[in-house]
Backbone as JSON Lines, residues from 0, in Angstrom:
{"i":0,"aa":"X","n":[-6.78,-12.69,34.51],"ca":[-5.35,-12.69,34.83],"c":[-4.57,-13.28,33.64]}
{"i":1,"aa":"X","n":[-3.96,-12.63,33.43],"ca":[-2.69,-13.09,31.73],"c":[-2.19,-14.5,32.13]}
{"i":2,"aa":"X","n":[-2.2,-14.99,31.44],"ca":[-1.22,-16.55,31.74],"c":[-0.04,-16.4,31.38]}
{"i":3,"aa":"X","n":[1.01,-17.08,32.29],"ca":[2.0,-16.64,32.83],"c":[2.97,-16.84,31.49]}
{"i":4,"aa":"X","n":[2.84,-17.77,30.4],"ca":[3.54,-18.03,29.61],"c":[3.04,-17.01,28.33]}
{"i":5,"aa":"X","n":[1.8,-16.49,28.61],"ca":[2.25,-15.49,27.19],"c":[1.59,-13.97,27.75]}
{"i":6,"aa":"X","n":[2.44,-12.97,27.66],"ca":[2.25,-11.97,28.18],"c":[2.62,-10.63,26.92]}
{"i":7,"aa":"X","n":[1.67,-9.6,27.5],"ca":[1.45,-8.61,26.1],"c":[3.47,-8.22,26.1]}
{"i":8,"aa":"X","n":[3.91,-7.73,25.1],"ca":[5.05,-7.18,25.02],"c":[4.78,-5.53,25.17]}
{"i":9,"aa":"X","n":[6.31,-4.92,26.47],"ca":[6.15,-3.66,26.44],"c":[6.49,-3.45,25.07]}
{"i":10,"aa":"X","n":[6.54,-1.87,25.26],"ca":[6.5,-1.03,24.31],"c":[8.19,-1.46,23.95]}
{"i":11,"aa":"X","n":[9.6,-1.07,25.0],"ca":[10.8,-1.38,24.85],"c":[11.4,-2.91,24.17]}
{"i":12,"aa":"X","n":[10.71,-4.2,24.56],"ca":[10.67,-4.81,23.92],"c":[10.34,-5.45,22.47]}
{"i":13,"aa":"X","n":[9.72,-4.4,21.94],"ca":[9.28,-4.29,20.77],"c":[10.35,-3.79,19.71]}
{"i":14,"aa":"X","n":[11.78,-3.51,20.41],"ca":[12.64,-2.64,19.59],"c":[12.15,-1.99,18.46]}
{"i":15,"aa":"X","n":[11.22,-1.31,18.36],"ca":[10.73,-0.22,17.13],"c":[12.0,0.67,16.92]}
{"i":16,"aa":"X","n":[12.3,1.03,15.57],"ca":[12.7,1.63,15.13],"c":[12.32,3.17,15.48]}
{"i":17,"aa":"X","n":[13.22,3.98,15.67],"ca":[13.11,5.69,15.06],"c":[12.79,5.92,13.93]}
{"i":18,"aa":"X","n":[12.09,7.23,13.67],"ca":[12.12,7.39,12.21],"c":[13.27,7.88,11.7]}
{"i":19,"aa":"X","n":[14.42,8.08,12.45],"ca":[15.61,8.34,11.72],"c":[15.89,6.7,11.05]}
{"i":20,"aa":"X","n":[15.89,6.18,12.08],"ca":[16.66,4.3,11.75],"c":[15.56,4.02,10.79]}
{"i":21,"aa":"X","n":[14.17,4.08,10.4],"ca":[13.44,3.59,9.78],"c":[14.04,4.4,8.28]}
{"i":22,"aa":"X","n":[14.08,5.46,8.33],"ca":[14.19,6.23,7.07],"c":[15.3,5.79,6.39]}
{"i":23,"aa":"X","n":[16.36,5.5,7.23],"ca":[18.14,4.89,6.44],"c":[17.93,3.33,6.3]}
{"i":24,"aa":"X","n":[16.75,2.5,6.9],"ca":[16.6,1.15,6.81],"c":[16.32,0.48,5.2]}
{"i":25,"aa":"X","n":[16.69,-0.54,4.86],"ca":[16.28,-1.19,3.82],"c":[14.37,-1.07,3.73]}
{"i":26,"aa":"X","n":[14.59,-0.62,2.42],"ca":[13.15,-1.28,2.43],"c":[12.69,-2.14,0.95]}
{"i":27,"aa":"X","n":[11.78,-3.02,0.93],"ca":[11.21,-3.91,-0.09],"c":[10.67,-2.9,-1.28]}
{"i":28,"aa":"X","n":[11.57,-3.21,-2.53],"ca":[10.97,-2.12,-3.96],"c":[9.71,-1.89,-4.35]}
{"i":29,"aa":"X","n":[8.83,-1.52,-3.72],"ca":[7.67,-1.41,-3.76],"c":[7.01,0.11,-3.36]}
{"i":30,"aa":"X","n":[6.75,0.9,-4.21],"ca":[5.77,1.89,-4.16],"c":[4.33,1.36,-4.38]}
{"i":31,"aa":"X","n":[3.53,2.69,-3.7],"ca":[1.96,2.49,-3.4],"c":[1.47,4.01,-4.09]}
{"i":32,"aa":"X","n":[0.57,3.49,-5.45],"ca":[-0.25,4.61,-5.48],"c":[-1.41,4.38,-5.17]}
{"i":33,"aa":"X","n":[-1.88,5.52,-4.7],"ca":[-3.48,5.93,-4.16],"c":[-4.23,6.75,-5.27]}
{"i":34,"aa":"X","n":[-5.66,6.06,-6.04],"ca":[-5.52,6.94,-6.78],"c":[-6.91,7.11,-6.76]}
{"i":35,"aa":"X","n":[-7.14,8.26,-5.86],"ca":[-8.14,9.17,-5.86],"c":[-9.03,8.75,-4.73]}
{"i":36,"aa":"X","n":[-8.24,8.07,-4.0],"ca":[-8.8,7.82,-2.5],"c":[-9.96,9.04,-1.68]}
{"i":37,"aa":"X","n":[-10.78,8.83,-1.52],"ca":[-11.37,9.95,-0.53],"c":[-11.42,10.29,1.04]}
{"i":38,"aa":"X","n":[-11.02,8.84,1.46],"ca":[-11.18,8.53,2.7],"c":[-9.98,9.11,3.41]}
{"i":39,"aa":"X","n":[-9.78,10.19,4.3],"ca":[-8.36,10.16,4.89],"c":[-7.85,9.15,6.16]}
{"i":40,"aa":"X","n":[-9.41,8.74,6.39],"ca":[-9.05,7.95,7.36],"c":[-8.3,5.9,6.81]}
{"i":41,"aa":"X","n":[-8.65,6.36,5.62],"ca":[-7.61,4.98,4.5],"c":[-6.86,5.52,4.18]}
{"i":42,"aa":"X","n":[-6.57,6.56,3.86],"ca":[-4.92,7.51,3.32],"c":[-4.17,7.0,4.97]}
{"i":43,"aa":"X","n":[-4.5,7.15,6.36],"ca":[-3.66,6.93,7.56],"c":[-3.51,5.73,7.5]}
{"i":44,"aa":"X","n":[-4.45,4.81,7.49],"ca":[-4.11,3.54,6.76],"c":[-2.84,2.59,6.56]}
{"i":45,"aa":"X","n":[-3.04,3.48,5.39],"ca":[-2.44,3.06,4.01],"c":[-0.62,3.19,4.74]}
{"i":46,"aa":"X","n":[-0.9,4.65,4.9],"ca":[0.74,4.96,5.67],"c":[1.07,3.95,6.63]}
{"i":47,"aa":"X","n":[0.06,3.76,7.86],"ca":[0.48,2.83,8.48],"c":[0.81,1.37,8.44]}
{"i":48,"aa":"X","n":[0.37,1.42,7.49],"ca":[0.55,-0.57,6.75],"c":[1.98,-0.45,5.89]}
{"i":49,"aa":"X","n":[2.2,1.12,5.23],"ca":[3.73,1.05,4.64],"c":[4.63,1.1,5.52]}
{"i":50,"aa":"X","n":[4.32,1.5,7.1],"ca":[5.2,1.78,7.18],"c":[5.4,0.31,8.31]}
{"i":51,"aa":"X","n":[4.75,-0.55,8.3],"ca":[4.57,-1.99,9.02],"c":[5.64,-2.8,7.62]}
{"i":52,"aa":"X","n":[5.38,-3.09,6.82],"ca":[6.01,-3.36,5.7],"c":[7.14,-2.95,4.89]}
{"i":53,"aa":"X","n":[7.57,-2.02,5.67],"ca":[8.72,-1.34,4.7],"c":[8.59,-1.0,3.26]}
{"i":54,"aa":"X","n":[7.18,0.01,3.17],"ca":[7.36,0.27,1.45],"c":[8.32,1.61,1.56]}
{"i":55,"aa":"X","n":[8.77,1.14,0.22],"ca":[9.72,2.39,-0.4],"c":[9.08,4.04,-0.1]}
{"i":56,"aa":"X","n":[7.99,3.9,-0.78],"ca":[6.81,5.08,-1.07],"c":[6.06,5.27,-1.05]}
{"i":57,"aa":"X","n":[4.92,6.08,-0.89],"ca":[3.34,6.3,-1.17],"c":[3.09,7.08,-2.31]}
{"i":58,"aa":"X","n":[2.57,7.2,-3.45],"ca":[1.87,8.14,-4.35],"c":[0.59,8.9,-3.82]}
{"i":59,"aa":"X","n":[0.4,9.61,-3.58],"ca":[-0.95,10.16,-3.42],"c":[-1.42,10.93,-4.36]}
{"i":60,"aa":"X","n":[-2.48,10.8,-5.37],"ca":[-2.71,10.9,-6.46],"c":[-4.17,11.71,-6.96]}
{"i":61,"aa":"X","n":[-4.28,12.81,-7.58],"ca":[-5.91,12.87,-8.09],"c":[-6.41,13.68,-6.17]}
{"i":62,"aa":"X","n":[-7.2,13.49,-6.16],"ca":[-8.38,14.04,-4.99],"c":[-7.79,13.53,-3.56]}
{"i":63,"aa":"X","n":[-6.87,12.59,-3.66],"ca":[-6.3,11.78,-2.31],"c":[-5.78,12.94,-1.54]}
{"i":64,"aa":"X","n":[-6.74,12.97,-0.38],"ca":[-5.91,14.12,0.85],"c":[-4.29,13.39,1.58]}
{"i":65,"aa":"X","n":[-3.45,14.65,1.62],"ca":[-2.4,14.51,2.13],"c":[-2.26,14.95,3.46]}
{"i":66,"aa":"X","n":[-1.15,14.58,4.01],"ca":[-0.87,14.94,5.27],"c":[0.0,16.45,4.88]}
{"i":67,"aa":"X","n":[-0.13,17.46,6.39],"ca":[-0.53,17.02,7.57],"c":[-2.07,17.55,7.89]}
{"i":68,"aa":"X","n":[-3.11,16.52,8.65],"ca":[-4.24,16.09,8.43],"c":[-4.57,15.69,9.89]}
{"i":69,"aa":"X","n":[-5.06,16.1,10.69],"ca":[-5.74,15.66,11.73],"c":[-6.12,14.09,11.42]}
{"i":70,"aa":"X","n":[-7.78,14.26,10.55],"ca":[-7.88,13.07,10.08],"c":[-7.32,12.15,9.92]}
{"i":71,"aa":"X","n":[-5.73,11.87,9.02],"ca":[-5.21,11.13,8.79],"c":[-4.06,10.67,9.94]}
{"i":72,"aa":"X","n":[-3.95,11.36,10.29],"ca":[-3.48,11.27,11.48],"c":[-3.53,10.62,12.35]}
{"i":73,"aa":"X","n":[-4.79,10.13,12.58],"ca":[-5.99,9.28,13.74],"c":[-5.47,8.08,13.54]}
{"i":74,"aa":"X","n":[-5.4,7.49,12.09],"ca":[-5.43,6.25,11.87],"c":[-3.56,6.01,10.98]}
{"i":75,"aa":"X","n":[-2.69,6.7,11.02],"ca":[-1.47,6.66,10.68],"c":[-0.35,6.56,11.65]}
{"i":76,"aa":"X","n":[-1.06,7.18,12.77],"ca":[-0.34,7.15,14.17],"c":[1.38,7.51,14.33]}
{"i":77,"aa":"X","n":[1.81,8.56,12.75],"ca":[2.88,9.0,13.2],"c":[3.77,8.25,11.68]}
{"i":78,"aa":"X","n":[3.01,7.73,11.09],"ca":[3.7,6.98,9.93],"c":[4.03,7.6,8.97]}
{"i":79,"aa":"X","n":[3.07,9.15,8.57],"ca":[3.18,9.92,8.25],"c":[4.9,10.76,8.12]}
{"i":80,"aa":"X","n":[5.22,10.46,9.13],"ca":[6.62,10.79,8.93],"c":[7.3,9.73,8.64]}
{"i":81,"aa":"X","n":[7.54,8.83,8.51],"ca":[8.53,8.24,8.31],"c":[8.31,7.14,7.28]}
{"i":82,"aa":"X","n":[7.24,7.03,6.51],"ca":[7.59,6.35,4.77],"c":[7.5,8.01,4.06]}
{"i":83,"aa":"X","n":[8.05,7.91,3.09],"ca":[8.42,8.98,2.16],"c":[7.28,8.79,1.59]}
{"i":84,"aa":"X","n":[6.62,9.76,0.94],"ca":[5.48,10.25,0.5],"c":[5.32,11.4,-0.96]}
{"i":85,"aa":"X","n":[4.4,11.33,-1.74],"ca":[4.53,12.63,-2.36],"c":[3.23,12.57,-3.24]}
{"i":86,"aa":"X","n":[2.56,14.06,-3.12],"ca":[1.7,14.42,-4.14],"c":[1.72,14.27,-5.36]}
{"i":87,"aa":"X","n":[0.99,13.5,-6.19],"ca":[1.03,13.48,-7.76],"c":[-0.01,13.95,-8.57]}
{"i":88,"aa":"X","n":[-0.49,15.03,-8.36],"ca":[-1.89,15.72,-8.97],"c":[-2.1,14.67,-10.59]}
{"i":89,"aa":"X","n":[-1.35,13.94,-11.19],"ca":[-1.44,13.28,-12.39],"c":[-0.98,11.6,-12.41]}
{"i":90,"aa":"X","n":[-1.91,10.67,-11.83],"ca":[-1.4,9.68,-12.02],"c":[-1.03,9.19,-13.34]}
{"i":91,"aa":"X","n":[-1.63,9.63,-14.69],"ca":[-0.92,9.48,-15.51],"c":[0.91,9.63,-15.72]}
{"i":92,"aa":"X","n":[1.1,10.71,-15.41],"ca":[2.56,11.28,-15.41],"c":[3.14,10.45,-14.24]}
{"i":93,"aa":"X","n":[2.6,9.72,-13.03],"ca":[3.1,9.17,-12.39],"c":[3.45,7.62,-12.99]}
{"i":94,"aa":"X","n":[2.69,6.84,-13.47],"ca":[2.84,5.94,-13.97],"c":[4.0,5.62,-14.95]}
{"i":95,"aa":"X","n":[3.82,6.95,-15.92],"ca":[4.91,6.92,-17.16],"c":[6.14,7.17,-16.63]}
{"i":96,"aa":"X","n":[6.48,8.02,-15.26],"ca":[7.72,7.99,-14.54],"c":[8.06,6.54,-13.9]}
{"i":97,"aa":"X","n":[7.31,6.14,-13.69],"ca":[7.74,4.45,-12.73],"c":[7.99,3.08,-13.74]}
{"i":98,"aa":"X","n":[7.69,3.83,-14.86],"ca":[7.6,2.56,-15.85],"c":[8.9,2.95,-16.5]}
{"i":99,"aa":"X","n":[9.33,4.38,-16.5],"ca":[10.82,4.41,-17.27],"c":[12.08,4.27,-16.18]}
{"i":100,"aa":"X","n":[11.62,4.19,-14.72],"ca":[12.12,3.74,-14.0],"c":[12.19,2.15,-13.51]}
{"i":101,"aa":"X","n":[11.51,1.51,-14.52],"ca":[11.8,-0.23,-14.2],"c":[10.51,-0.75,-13.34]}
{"i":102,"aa":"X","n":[9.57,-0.33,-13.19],"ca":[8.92,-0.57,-12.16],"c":[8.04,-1.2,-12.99]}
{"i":103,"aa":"X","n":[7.32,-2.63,-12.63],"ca":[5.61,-3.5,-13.07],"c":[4.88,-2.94,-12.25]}
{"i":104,"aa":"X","n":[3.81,-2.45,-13.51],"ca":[2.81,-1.31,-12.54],"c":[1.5,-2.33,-12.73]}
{"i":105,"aa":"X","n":[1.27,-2.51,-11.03],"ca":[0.14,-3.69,-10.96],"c":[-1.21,-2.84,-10.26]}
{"i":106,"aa":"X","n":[-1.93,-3.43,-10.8],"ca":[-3.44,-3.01,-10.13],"c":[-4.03,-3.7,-9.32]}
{"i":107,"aa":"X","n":[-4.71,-2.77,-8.8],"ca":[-5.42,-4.13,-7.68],"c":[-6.9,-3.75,-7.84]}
{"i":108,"aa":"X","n":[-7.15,-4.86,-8.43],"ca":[-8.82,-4.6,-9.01],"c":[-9.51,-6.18,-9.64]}
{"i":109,"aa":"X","n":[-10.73,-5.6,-9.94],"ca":[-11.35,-6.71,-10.03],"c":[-11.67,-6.93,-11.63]}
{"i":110,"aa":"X","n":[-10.95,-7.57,-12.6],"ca":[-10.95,-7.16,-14.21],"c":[-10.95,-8.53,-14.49]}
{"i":111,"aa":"X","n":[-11.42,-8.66,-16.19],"ca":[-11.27,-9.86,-16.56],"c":[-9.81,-9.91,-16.76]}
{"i":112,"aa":"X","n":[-9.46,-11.97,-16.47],"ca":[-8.17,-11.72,-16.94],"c":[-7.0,-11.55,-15.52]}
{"i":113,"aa":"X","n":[-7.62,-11.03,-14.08],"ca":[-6.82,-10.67,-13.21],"c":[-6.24,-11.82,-12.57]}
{"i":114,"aa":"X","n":[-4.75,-11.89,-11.84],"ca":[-4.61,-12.95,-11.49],"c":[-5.04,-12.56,-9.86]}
{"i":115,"aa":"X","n":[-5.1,-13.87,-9.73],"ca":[-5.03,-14.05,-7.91],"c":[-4.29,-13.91,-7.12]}
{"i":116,"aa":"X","n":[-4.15,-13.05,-6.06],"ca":[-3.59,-12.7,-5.37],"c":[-2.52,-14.08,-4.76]}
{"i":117,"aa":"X","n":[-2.69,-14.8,-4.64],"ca":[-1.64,-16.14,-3.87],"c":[-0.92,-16.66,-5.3]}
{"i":118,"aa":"X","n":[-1.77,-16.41,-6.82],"ca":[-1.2,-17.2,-7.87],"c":[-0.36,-16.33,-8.77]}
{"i":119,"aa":"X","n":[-0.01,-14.88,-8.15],"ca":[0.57,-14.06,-8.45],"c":[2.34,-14.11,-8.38]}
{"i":120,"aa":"X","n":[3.38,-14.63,-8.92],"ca":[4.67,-14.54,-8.42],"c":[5.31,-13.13,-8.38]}
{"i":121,"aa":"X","n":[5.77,-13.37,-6.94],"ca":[6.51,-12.18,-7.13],"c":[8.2,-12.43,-7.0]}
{"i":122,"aa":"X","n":[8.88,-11.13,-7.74],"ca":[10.48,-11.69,-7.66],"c":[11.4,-10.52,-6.94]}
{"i":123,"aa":"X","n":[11.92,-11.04,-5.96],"ca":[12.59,-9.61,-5.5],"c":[13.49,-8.95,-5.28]}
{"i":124,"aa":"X","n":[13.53,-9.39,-6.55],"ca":[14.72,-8.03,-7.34],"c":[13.99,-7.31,-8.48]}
{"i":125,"aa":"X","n":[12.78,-7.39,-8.59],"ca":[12.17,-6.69,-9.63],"c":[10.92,-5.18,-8.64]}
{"i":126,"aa":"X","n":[11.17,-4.24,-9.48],"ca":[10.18,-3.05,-8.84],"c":[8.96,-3.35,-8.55]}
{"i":127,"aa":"X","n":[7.92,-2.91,-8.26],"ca":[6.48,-2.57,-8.08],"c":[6.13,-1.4,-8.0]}
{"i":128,"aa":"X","n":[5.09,-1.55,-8.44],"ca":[4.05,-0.13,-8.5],"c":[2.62,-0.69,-8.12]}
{"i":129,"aa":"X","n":[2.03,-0.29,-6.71],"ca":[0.93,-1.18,-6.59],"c":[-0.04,0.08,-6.22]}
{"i":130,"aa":"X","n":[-1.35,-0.41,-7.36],"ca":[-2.34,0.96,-7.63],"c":[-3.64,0.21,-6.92]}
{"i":131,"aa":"X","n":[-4.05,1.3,-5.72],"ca":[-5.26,0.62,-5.23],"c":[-6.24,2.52,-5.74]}
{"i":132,"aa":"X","n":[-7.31,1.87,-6.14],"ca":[-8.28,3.0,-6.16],"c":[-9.23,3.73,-5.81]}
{"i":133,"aa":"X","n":[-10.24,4.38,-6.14],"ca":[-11.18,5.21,-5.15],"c":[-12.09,3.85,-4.65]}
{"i":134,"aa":"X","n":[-12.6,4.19,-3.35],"ca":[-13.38,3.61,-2.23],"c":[-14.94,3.12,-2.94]}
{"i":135,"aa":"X","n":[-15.68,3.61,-3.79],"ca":[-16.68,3.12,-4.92],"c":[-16.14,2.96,-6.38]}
{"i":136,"aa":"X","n":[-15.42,3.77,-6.79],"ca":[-15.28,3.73,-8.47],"c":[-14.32,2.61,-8.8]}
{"i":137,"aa":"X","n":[-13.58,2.61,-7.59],"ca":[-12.08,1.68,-7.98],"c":[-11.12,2.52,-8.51]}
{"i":138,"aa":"X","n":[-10.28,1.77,-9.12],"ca":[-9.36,2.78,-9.99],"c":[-9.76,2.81,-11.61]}
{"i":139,"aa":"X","n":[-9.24,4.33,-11.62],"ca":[-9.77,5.0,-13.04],"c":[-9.7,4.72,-14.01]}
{"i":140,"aa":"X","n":[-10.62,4.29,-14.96],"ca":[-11.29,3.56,-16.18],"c":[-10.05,4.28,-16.82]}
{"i":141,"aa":"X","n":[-9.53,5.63,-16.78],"ca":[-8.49,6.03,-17.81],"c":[-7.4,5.74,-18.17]}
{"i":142,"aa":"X","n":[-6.97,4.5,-16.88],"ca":[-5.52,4.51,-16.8],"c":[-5.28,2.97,-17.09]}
{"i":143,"aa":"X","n":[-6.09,2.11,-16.96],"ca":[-6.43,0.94,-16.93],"c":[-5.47,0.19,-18.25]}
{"i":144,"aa":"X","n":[-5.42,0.88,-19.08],"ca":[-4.61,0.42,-20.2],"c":[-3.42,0.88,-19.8]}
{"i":145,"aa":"X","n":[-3.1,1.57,-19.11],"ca":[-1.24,1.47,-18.72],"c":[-0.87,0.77,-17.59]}
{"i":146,"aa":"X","n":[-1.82,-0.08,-17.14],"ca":[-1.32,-1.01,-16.36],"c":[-0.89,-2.01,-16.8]}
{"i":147,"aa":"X","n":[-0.27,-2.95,-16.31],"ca":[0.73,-4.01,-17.05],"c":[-0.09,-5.53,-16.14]}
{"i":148,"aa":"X","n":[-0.11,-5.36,-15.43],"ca":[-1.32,-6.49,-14.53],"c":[-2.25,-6.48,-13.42]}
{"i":149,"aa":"X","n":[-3.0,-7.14,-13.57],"ca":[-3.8,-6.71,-12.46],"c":[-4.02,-7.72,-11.48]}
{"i":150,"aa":"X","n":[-4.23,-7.99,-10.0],"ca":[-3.98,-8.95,-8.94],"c":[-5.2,-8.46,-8.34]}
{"i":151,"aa":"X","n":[-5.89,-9.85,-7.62],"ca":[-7.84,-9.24,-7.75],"c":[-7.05,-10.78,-5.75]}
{"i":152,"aa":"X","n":[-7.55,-9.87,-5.27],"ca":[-7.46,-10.55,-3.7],"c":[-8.89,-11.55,-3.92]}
{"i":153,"aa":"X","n":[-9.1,-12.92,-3.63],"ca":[-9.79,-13.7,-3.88],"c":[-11.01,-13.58,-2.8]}
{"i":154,"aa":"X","n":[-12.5,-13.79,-3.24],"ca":[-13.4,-13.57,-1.81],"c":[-14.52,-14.56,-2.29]}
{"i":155,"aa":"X","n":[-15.45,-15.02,-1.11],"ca":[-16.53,-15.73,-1.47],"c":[-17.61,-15.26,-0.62]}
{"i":156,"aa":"X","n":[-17.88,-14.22,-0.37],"ca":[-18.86,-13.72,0.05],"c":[-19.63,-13.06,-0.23]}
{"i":157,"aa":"X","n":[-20.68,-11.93,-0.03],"ca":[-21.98,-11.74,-0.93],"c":[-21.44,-10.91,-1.21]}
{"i":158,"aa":"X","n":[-20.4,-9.61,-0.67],"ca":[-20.0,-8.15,-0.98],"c":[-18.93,-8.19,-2.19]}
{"i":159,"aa":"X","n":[-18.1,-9.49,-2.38],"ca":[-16.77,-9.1,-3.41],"c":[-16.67,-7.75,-3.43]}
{"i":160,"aa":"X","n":[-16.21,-7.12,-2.3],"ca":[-15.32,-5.82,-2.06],"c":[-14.94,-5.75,-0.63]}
{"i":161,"aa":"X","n":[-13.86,-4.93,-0.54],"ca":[-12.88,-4.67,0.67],"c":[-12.85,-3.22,1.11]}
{"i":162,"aa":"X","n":[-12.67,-2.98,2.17],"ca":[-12.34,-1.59,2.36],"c":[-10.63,-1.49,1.65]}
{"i":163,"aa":"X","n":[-10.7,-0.46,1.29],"ca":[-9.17,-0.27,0.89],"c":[-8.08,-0.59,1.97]}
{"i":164,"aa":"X","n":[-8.44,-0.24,2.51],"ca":[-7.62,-0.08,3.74],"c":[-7.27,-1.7,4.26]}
{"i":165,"aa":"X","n":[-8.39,-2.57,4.16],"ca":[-8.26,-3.98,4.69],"c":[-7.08,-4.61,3.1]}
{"i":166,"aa":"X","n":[-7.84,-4.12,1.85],"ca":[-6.96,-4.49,0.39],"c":[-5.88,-4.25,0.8]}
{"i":167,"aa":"X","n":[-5.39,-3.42,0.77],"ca":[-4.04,-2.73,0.76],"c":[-3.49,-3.42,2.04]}
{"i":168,"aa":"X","n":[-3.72,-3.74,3.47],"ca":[-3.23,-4.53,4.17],"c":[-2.61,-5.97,3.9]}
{"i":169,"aa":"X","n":[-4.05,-6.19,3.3],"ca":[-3.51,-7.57,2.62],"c":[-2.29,-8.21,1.35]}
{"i":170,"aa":"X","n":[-2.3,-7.3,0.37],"ca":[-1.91,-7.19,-0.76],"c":[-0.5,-6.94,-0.08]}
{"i":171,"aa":"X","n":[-0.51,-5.81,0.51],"ca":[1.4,-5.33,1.14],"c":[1.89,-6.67,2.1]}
{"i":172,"aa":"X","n":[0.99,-7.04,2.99],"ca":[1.82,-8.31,3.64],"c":[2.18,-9.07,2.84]}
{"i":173,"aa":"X","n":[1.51,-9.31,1.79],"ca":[1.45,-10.74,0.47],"c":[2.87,-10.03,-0.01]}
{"i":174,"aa":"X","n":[2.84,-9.13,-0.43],"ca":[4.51,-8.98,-1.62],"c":[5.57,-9.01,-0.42]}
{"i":175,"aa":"X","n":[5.57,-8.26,1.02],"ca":[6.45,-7.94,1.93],"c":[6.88,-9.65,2.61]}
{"i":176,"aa":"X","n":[6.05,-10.32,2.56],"ca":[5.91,-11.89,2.97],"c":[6.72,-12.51,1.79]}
{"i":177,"aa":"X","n":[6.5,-12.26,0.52],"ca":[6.91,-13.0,-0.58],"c":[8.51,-12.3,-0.96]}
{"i":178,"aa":"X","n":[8.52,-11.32,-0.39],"ca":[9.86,-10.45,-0.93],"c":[10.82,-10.65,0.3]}
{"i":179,"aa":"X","n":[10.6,-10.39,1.64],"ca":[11.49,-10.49,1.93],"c":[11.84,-12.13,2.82]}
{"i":180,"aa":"X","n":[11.01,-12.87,2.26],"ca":[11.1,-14.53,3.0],"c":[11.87,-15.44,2.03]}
């Protein structure tokens, strides 16, 4: 039996947004590329954590399946519509567009040199570009030099790795926590 002082919230109480009201809503300067994700069930993810956070955008990049996707679907639950989205068959060309657009294009990886995710400042009035990569390879040895920094989520356990999907959860609350608090 629920105890009387804390009880689940309906659905109405939750005032969720429409995706009309979500789409005209502010959101935190922050795009997400995906780059070369395989998993669609982390591409639904991914949407659904942008669209918990208010990112600007998604990149979907290289081999990353797009919606509309059964698969992705499962685990996006409709998010799919309502963060803006777009195919970039060239994360190169994507990068060099976000960087002449003002944007610090950060990685999220495990490199010498990376800072820590909590020792990372963020400022918010400045862009982002946050690159999470394929599910084994990481992100691509090619591009690695046009990144400008890299932010490595801290772990002490035997695996030092994340599902993307858990990364990218974490990493978006961290800037969405730091940006809009």
């Amino acid at each position: 039996m629920p105890s009387p002082k804390h009880q689940k919230l309906k659905l109405e109480a939750l005032r969720r947004k429409s995706v009309e009201e979500f789409k005209g809503s502010m959101k935190i300067p922050v795009v997400v590329l995906l780059d070369n994700v395989r998993s669609m069930h982390n591409v639904g993810s991914v949407f659904r954590t942008s669209d918990a956070f208010s990112i600007q955008k998604i990149y979907l990049c290289g081999i990353t399946p797009r919606p509309p996707h059964r698969e992705i679907q499962k685990t996006a639950l409709g998010a799919t519509e309502s963060v803006n989205w777009e195919y970039a068959p060239s994360i190169f060309e994507t990068i060099d567009k976000l960087k002449e657009e003002n944007y610090v294009i950060i990685g999220i990886e495990q490199v010498t040199n990376s800072v820590m995710l909590e020792n990372y400042q963020v400022f918010p009035e400045q862009k982002y570009a946050l690159i999470f990569g394929n599910e084994v390879e990481g992100i691509s040895e090619e591009i690695l030099s046009k990144i400008d920094v890299f932010v490595e989520i801290p772990q002490s356990g035997t695996k030092h790795s994340l599902n993307i999907s858990v990364c990218a959860g974490i990493v978006l609350w961290e800037w969405f926590s730091k940006m809009s608090g």
